[in-house]
N, C-alpha and C positions, 0 to 999 in steps of 0.2 A: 586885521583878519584877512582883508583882499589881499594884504601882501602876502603872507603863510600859502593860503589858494591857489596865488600864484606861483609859488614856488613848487610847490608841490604839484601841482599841473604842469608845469614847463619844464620842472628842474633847472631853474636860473633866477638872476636876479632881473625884475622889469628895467626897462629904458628910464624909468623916471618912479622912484619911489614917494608917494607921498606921506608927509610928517603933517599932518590935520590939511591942511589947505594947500602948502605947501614944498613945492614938489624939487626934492633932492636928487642929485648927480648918481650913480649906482658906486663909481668912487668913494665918494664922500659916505655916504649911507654902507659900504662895506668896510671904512675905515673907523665907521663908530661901530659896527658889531665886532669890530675885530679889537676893538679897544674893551668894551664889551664883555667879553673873551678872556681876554689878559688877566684885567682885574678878578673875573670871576676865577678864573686859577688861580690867580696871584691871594686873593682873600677866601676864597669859597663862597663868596656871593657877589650880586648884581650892585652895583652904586642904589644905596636905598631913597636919595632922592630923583633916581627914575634919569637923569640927565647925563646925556653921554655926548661928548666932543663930538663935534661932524667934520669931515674934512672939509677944505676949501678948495674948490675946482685942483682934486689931487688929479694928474696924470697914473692910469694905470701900466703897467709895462708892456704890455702889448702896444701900447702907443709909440714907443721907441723903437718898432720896425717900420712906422710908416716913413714912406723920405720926407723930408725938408724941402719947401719949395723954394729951390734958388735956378738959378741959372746954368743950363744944360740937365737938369734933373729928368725932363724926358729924351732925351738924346737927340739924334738925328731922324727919330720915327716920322715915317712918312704922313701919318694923318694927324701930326699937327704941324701946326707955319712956324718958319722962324722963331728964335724968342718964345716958345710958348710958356705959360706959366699957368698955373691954375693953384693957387693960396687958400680959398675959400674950399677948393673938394679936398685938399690934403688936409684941412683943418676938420673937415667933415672926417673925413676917415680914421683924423687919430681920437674923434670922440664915438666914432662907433668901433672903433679896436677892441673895446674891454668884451664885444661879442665874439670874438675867434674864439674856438674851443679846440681844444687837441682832440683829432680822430683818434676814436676806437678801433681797435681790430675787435671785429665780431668772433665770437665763438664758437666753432662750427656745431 
């Protein structure tokens, strides 16, 4: 029920859904409603033992624009040294990716 709540206040899925105690990927957790889904097209109803597949640390596709952290990845920019590398924030960034949203054009 806090998950519905929240959806419906935010209009999104939260950073971390939780399944009783514990707490699923938004990946993972939107790759079992969409399984979810399927079936209920596919049958016309919900799996009636309640259990639906969850993914496994799925990457969402907005993750596949963030770059790769290898060697030359921030160029020659002047505010970092040499060599610079940072592995740990591009790994942050392709797990907060699944929050990009596509802008609206508002309606006059």
């Amino acid at each position: 029920m806090d998950l519905l709540n929240f959806i419906h206040r935010q209009h999104r899925i939260p950073a971390r859904v939780f399944l009783g105690a514990e707490p699923v990927p938004p990946g993972d957790f939107l790759f079992a409603v969409a399984t979810a889904y399927q079936r209920h097209r596919r049958d016309g109803s919900f799996p009636n033992d309640i259990r639906v597949t969850l993914g496994h640390d799925l990457e969402l596709l907005p993750a596949r624009r963030v770059a790769q952290d290898q060697p030359g990845t921030y160029g020659d920019w002047i505010i970092h040294p040499a060599g610079f590398r940072a592995p740990q924030l591009l790994a942050l960034a392709r797990l907060q990716a699944w929050t990009l949203k596509p802008a609206l054009r508002a309606v006059p």
